[in-house]
N, C-alpha and C positions, 0 to 999 in steps of 0.2 A: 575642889579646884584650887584652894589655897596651897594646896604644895606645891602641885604644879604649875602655879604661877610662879610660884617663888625657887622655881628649881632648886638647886641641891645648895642650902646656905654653908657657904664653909667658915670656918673659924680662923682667918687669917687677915692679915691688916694690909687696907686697902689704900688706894690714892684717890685724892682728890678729881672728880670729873671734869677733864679739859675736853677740847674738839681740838685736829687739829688744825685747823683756822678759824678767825674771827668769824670770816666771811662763810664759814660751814658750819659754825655752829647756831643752836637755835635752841631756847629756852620754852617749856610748855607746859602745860595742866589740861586734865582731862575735868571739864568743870560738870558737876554733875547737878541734875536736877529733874523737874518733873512738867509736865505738860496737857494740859487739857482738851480735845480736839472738840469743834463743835462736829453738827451732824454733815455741814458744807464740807470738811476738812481743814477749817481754817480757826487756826488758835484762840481761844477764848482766853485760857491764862498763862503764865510760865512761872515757875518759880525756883529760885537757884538754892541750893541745899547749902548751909553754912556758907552765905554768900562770903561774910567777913577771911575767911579762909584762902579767898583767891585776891582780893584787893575789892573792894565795890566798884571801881570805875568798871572792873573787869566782868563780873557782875553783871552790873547795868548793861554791859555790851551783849552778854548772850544773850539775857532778858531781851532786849527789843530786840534781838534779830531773832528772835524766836517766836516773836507775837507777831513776822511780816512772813514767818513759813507758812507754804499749802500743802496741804497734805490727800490721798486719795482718802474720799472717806470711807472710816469705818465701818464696817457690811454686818450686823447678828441678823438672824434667818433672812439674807437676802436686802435687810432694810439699816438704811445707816443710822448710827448711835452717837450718841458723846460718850466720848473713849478717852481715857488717861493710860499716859506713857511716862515712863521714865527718859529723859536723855540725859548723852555725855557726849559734850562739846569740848574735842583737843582745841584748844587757844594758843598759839605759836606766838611768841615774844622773838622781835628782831631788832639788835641794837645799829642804831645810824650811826653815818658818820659822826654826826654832834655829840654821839653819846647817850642821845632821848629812845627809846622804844615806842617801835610799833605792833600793835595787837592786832589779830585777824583771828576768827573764825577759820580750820585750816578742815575741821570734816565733823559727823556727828553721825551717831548711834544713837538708836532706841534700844528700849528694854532690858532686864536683868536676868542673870541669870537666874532659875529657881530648878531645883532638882525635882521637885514636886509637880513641875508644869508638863501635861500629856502630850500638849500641841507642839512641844519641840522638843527638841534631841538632849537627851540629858546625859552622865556622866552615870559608870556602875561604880560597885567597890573596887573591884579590882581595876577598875582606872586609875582613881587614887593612890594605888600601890606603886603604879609605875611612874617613875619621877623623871627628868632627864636629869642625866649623869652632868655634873661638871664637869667640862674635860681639863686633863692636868695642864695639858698645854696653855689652856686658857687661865688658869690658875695662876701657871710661872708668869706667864705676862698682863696677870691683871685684868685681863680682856670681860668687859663687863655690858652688859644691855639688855634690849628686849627685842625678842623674836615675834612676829605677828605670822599666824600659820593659818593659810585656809585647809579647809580638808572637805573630800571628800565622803559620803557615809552612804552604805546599801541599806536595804532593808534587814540584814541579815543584824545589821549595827557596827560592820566592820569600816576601817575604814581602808578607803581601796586606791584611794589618791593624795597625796599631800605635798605641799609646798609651802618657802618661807617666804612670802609675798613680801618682807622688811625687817629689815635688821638696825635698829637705831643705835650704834653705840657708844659710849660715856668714856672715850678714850683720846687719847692723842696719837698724832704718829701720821704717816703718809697714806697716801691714797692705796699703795697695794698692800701695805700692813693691815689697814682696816680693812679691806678686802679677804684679806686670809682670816682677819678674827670674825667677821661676818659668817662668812663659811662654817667654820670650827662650831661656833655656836648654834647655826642655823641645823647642821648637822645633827646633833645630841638631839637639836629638839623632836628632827623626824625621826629618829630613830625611837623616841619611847614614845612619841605621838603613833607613829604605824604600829604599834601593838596595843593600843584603844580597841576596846569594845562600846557602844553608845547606845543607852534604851531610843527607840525611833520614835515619833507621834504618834499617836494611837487615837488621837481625837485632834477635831479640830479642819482650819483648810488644808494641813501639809500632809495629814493622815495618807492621802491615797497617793503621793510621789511614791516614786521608784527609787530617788537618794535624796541627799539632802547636804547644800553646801553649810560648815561653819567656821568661825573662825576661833582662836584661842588666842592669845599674848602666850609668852615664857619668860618669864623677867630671872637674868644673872646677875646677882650681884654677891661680890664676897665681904664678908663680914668683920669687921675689927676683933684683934684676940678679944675672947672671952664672951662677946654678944652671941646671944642665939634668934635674935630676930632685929630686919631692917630698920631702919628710922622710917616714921613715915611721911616721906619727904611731898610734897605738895607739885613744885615746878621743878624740872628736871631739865638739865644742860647735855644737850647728845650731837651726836655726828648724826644726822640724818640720812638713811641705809637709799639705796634704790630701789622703786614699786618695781618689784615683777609678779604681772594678775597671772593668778593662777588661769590656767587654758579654762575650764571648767565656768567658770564664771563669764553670765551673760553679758552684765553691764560691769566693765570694772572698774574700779572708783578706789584712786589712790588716794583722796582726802582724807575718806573714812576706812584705811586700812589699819592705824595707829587711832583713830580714834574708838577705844574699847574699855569698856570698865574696867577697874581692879576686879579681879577672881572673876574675868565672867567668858563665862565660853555661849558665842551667840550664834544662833540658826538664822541665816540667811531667810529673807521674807518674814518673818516672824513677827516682826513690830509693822508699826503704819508707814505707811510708804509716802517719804515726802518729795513732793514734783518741783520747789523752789530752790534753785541753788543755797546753800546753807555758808557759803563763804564767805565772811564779814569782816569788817575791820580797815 
């Protein structure tokens, strides 16, 4: 999944990420960590993974809004367990008038990806291989972001439906410029995303579907001469794209359409299902 997270890195020297307004831009982190359910659904611990990394205030904030979620409980043959999950909670920073920042909880994900996992949809070799192309146009102008893509999957592992539900991107310029770079890039991604093949569940509760929704990121970003791999940068400065929920999806939920782990391609239903609004701050 690491490739195609990182689509096609080019060797070219980049600019600095502006938005192009104050009042559009929006700074964030995917804070990631892990979480304990009792057998009620309702959190026993949380604990944030290299807290120092995000700030501790910021920290503390997912921590207790993470110990006030409810969750459906976890079911093994029929009877509910205490269940551990990973989550990844996007934090959106918004600078005020005064210049101070406000932090919120803006969506959150469970679960990681693992290739190895039967109950959901996994990734073949030859998905790997296919990368989305940079487009040149995107290139000449810099045009740089991340795509968030749901998709459709049959049983067959193909996938039959696909869209770019957000396009967040790290550029400057007008409303209809970032509109064409949205496109341009949203483009590429379907384009090597519809030629995915996916291993399907084979055990577990999503086994006996008919399809199965997921989602992927596709992150563009061009590279300074000489580097052959990104910084790994923490909180990121974007133009925030417009939610459009794929038709396919039952309940769609713009909060958690951007929030999704680095490298992770995740099966819709997959993780615990949480009933409490998850938006804080």
């Amino acid at each position: 999944m690491k490739k195609a997270m990182l689509g096609a890195l080019l060797a070219v020297t980049t600019i600095t990420a502006q938005a192009a307004t104050r009042q559009d831009a929006e700074s964030s982190a995917v804070v990631n960590g892990t979480i304990v359910l009792a057998k009620d659904g309702t959190v026993q611990t949380a604990v944030i993974d290299d807290a120092a990394k995000y700030g501790q205030p910021i920290a503390d904030m997912v921590r207790n809004a993470a110990l006030q979620w409810h969750f459906q409980p976890v079911l093994q043959d029929g009877q509910p367990v205490v269940a551990k999950a990973s989550m990844h909670a996007r934090v959106v920073l918004k600078q005020k008038p005064d210049g101070n920042y406000t932090a919120r909880i803006k969506g959150v994900t469970f679960g990681d990806y693992n290739p190895n996992d039967t109950s959901t949809l996994s990734e073949t070799t030859d998905d790997q291989k296919i990368v989305p192309k940079y487009p040149g146009v995107a290139v000449v102008a810099h045009a740089q972001g991340t795509v968030y893509l749901s998709l459709r999957v049959d049983r067959s592992g193909h996938v039959t439906d696909a869209v770019a539900e957000q396009v967040n991107l790290e550029n400057i310029g007008p409303d209809s410029l970032l509109t064409q770079y949205r496109k341009i890039l949203a483009d590429a991604s379907l384009k090597a995303i519809r030629q995915w093949t996916f291993k399907v569940p084979t055990t577990g509760r999503l086994a006996k579907r008919d399809s199965w929704v997921a989602r992927v990121p596709i992150i563009f970003n061009l590279l300074p001469h000489g580097r052959t791999a990104p910084d790994k940068v923490v909180w990121r400065t974007y133009v925030p794209g417009p939610y459009t929920p794929a038709p396919w999806v039952d309940k769609p939920n713009m909060n958690a359409a951007d929030a999704l782990a680095d490298g992770g391609l995740q099966t819709d239903d997959a993780g615990p299902t949480l009933l409490a609004p998850s938006n804080h701050g």
